[in-house]
C-alpha positions in Angstrom: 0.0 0.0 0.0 2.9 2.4 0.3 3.3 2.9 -3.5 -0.5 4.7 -3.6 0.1 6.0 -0.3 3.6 7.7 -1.9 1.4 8.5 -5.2 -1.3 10.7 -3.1 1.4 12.6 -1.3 3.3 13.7 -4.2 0.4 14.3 -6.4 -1.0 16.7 -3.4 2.1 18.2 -3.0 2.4 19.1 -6.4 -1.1 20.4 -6.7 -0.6 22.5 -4.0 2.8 24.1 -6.0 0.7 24.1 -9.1 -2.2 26.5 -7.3 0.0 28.5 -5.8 1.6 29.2 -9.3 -1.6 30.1 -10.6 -2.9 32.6 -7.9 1.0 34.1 -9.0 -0.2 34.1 -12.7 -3.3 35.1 -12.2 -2.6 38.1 -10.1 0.3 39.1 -13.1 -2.2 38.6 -16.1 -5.4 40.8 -14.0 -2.6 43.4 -13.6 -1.7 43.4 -17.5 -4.9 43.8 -18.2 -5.5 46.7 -16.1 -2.2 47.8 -17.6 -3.3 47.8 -20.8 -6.9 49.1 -20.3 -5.7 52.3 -18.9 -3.6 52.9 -22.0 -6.2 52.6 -24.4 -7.3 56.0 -25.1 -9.8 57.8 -27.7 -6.5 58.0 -30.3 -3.8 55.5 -29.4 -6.8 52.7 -29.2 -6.1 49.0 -29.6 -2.7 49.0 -30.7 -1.3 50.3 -27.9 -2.8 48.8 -25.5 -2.3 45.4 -27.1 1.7 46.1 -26.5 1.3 47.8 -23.1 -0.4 44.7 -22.3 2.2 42.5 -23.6 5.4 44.6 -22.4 3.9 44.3 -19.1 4.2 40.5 -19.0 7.5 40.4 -20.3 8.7 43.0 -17.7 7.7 40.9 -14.8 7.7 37.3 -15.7 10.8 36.8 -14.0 8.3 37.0 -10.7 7.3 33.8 -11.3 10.0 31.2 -10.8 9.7 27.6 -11.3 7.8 27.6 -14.6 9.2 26.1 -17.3 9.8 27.2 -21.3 8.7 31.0 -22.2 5.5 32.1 -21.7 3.5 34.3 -24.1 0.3 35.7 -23.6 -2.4 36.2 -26.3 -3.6 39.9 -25.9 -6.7 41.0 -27.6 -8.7 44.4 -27.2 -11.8 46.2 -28.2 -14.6 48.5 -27.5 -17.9 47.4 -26.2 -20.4 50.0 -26.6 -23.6 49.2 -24.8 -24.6 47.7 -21.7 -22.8 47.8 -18.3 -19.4 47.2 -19.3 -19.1 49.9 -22.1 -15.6 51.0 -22.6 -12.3 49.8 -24.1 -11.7 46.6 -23.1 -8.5 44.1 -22.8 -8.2 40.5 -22.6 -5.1 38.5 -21.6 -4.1 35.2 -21.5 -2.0 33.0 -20.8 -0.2 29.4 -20.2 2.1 28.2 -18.3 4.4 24.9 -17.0 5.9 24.0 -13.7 7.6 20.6 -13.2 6.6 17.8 -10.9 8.4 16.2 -8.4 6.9 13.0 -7.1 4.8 12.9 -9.7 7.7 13.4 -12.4 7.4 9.8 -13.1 3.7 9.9 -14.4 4.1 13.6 -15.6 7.3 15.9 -16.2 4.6 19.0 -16.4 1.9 20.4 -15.1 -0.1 23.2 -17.2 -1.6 26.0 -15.4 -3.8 29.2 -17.5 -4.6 32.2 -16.7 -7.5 34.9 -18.0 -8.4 38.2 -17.4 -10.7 41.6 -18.8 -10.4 44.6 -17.9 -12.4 47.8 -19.2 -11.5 51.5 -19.1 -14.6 53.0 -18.7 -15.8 55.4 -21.6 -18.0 58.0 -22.0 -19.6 59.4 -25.2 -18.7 63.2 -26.3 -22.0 65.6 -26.1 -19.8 68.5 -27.0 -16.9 68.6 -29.2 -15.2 72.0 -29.8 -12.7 71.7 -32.8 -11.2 75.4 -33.0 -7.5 74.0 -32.6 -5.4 77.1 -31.3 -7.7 80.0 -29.9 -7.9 80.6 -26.0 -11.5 80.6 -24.9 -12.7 78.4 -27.3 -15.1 77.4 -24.8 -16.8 79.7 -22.5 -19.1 79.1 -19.5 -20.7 82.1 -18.2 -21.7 82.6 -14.7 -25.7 81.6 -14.7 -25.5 78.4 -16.6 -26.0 75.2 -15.5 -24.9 72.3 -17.6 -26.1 68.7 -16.7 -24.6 65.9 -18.5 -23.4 62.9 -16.1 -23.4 60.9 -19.3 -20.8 62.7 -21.4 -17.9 64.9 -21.3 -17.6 67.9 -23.0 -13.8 67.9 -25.2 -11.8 70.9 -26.2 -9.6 71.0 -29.1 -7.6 74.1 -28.3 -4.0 74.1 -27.7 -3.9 77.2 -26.1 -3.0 77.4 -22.7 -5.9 79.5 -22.1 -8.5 77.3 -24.2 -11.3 76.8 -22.0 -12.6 79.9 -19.2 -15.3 78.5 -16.8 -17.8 81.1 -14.6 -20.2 78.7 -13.4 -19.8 75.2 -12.2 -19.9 72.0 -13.8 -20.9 69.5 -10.5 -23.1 67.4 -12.9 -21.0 66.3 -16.0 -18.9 63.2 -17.0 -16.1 65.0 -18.0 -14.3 68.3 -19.2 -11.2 66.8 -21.5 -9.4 70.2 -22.2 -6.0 70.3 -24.5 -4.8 73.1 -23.5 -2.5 73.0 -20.3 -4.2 75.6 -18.2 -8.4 76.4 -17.8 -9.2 80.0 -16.6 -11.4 79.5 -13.5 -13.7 82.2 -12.1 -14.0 80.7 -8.8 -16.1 77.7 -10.5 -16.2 73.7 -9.6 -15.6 71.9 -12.5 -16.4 67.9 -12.4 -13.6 66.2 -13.6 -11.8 68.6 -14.9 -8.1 67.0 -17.4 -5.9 69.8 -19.1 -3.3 68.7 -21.5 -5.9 65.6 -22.1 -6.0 63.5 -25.0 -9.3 64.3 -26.4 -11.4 62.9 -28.7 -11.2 63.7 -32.9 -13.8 64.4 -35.1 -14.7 61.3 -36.7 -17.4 62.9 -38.8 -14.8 65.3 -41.1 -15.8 64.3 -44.6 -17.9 61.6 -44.2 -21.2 63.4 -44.4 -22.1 63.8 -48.4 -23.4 67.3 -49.1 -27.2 67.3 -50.8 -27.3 68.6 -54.4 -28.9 72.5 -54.3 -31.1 73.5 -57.5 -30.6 77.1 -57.6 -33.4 77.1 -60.4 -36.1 79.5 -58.3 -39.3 77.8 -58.2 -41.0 80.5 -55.7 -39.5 84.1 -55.5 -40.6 86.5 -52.9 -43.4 85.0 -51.1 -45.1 85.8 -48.4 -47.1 83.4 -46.0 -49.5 83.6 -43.1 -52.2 81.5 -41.0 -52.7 78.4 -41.9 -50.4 77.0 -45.2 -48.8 73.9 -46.6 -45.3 74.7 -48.5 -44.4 72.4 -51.4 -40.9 71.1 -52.3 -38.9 73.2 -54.4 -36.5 76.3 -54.3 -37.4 80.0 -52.5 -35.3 82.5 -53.6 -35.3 86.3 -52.5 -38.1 87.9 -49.8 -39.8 84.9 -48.2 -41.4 86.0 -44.8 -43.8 84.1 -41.9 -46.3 85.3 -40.4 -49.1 83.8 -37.5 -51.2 82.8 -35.9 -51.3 79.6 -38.0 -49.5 76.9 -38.8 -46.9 76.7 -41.9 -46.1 73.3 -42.4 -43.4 71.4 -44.8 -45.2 69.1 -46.7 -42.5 66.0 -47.1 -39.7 66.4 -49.7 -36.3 68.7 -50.4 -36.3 72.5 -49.9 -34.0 75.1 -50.5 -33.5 78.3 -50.1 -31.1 80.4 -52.3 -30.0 83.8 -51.4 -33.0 84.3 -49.6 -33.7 86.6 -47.0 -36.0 84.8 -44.4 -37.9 86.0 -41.7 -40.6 84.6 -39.5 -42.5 87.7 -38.5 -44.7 88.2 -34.8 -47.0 87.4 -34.0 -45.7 83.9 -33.9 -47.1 80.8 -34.9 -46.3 76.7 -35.4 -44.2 75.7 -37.8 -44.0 72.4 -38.8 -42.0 69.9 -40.9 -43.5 66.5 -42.5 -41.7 63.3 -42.1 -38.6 63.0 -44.8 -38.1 66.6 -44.9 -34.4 67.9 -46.0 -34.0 72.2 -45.9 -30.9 73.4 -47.4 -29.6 76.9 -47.0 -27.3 78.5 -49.8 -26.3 82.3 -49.2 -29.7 82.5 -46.7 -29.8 82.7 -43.0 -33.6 82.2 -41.4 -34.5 84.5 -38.9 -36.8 83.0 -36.2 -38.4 85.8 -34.1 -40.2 85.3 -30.9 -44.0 84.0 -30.5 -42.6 80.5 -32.6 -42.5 77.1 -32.1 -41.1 75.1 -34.4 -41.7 71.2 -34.0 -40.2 68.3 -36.4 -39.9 65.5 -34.5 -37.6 62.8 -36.1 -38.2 64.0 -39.5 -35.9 66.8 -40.6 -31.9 67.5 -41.5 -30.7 71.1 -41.9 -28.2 71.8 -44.7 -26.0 75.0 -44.3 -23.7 75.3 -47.8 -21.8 78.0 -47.1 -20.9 80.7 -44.2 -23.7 82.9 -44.4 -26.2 80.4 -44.1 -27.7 79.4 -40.6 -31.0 79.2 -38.5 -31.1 82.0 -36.2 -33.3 81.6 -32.7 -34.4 84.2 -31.1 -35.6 84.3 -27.7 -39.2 83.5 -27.0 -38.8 80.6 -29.9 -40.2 77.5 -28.3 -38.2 74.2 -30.2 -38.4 70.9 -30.4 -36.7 69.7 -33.6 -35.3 66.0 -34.5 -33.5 64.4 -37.0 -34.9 61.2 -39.1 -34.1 58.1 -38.0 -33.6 56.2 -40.9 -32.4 57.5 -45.0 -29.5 58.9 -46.1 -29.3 61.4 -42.9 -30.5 59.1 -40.0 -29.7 61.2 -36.6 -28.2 63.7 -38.2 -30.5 66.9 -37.7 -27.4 70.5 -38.6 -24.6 69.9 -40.5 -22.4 71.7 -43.0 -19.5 70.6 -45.4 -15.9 71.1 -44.0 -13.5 73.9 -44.9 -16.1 76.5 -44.4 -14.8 80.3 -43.0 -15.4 80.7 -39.4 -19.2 82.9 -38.8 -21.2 83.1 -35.9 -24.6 82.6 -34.5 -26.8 82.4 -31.4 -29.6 79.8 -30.2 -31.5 81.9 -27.8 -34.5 79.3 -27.8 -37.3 78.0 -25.6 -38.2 78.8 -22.2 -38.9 74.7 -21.9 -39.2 71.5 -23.3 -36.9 69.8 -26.0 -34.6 71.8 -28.2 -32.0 70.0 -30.6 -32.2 66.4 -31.0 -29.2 64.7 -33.2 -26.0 65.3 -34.3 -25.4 69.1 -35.1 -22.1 69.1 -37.4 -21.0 72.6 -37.6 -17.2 72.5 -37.3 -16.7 75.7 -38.5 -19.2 78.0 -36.4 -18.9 80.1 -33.2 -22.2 78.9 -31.0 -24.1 81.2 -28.2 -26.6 79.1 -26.2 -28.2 82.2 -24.2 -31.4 81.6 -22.1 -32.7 78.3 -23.1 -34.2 77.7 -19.7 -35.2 74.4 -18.5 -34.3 72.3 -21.7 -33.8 69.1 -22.3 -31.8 67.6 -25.4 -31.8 63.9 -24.6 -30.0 62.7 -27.7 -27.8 65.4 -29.0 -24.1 65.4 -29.9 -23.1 68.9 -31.1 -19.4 69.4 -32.8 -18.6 73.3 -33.1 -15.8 75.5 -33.9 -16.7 77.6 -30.6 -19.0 77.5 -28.0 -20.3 80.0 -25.1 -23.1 79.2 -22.8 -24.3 82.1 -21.5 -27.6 82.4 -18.5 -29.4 79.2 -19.2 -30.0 75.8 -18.1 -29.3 72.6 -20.1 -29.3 68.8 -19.9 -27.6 66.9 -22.3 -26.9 63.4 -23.3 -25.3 62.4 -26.8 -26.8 61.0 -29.4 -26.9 57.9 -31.5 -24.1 60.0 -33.4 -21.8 58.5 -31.1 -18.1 59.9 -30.3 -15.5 58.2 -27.9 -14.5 60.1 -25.1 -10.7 59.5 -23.9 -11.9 57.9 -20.5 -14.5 57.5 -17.9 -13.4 56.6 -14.7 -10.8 54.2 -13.6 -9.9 51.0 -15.3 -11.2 47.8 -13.6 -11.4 44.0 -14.2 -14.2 42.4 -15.0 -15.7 39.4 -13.1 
């Protein structure tokens, strides 16, 4: 009996050896993983943190003695991005050998493997302000309140004076700032990163531009009470006017060096589903005593720098992009390359205002005195942005862009 007896004794000794190697592995590869998570970033991505990963447990395999041959971990990483676990996430595993002792003469070897995830946490990008070198790019004036504990808000600028905050920012994922140094007016800020990594504008260029008959269909029109517009091109004097409601029958308009102005008294205008409205050499002037309403039915096509949708105060909004065609969540944009211009959103005293991505990259944005609102689906990418007395929540939309992190990187059971 003393040959099993022998047998059992060795075979627990070198089980015990062979656990203790693992918890030794496993604790190396969890901490690879974390390694590599927290160096996968908006812009160095998968790459990088596949190497990280991979230096990490070449660095320190000398910790674990008694194994036998080389060991080389299989690294993998990617983004996840729905659900619990959304973020950038890294996988590592890896094998390993330890020799026997007793039980050398049934088995030189004993395998051992190790796995382990771990996720940096990311957030989406609500705001995105592209003006690479100006200081200020991004101004917060005291009176506004920004809530957005679902995405950060990323600064482009360089400058080491890009971003000046006046009022706090308690409720936000994130402020990811390029610049070294944001001017503070005694403000919290949530969050806050100078010299970050922000994110990039994944949107330059991909967008096509609509083609714009400048063949005039209607010239200097004038419309009140209660109308249906048809498709087609409006060209010169086109003006509102209420009570009554103007309403976009479904198809493509635009308007081409046109003046246009929605007169008081105020009244509803409203856009049919599969509506597209280009502007070429026009800006639209929305005066107060207006609602406009389009929900999930209408893009906005600026061609050039003098064309935009101006809100004025006292304009009630609620505007959405389609969900499906050629423009799906896509509700402002404008073709790259275009010379800085300005313009203000004063809008609505409630409610929803700007559902959808709004692609202007190259215009200077006021937000002044849009009280209460809610845009629960918006991702807006400017050239400049100042928020001036107003309050505002935000989450991003379906237009989707990768913030650089959101929170600590951790392993994933």
């Amino acid at each position: 009996m003393l040959v099993p007896i022998l047998m059992a004794s060795g075979a627990a000794v070198d089980y015990a050896r062979l656990e203790q190697f693992k918890t030794q592995l496993q604790a190396m590869v969890d901490s690879a993983a974390l390694a590599g998570a927290a160096a996968y970033t908006a812009t160095s991505q998968n790459s990088n943190a596949i190497t990280v990963a991979k230096n990490y447990m070449t660095s320190n395999v000398a910790l674990l003695p008694g194994h036998v041959g080389t060991i080389t971990p299989t690294v993998t990483a990617s983004q996840v991005t729905t659900g619990g676990n959304a973020g950038n996430t890294v996988t590592v595993n890896a094998t390993a050998s330890i020799n026997t002792t007793i039980m050398k003469i049934f088995t030189p070897t004993l395998s051992v493997s190790a796995s382990a995830s771990a996720v940096n946490p990311a957030t989406k990008v609500c705001i995105l302000i592209t003006d690479p070198t100006s200081s200020q790019s991004f101004l917060v004036n005291g009176g506004a309140t920004i809530t957005a504990p679902n995405c950060e808000i990323d600064v482009l600028s360089a400058s080491s004076s890009a971003a000046m905050i006046n009022s706090s920012l308690t409720n936000i994922a994130g402020l990811c700032v390029k610049g070294s140094t944001t001017l503070n007016g005694g403000s919290t800020v949530t969050n806050l990163t100078n010299s970050c990594t922000t994110a990039t504008d994944p949107y330059a260029g991909t967008i096509a531009s609509p083609t714009i008959s400048t063949t005039c269909t209607f010239t200097n029109k004038s419309y009140s009470g209660t109308t249906t517009l048809s498709p087609g091109t409006y060209c010169g004097s086109i003006t509102f006017g209420g009570p009554g409601t103007i309403t976009f029958s479904a198809g493509n308009y635009v308007f081409y060096n046109a003046t246009v102005n929605f007169n008081s008294p105020g009244g509803t205008l409203s856009f049919a589903a599969t509506t597209l409205v280009s502007l070429k050499g026009t800006s639209w002037n929305v005066n107060s005593g207006w609602t406009l309403s389009g929900s999930s039915v209408t893009s906005y096509y600026y061609a050039d720098a003098s064309s935009y949708m101006q809100i004025n105060s006292g304009v009630a909004t609620n505007l959405s992009a389609p969900s499906s065609g050629t423009y799906a969540n896509i509700l402002m944009f404008e073709p790259a390359g275009l010379a800085t211009s300005s313009f203000a959103v004063d809008g609505s005293s409630s409610g929803h205002l700007l559902q959808g991505l709004v692609y202007l990259p190259s215009r200077n944005i006021t937000f002044n005195g849009t009280s209460n609102v809610t845009s629960d689906g918006m991702t807006l990418v400017a050239h400049q942005v100042i928020f001036d007395t107003m309050t505002w929540s935000i989450s991003s939309s379906p237009k989707t862009i990768s913030g650089h992190s959101g929170g600590t990187e951790r392993l994933l059971m």
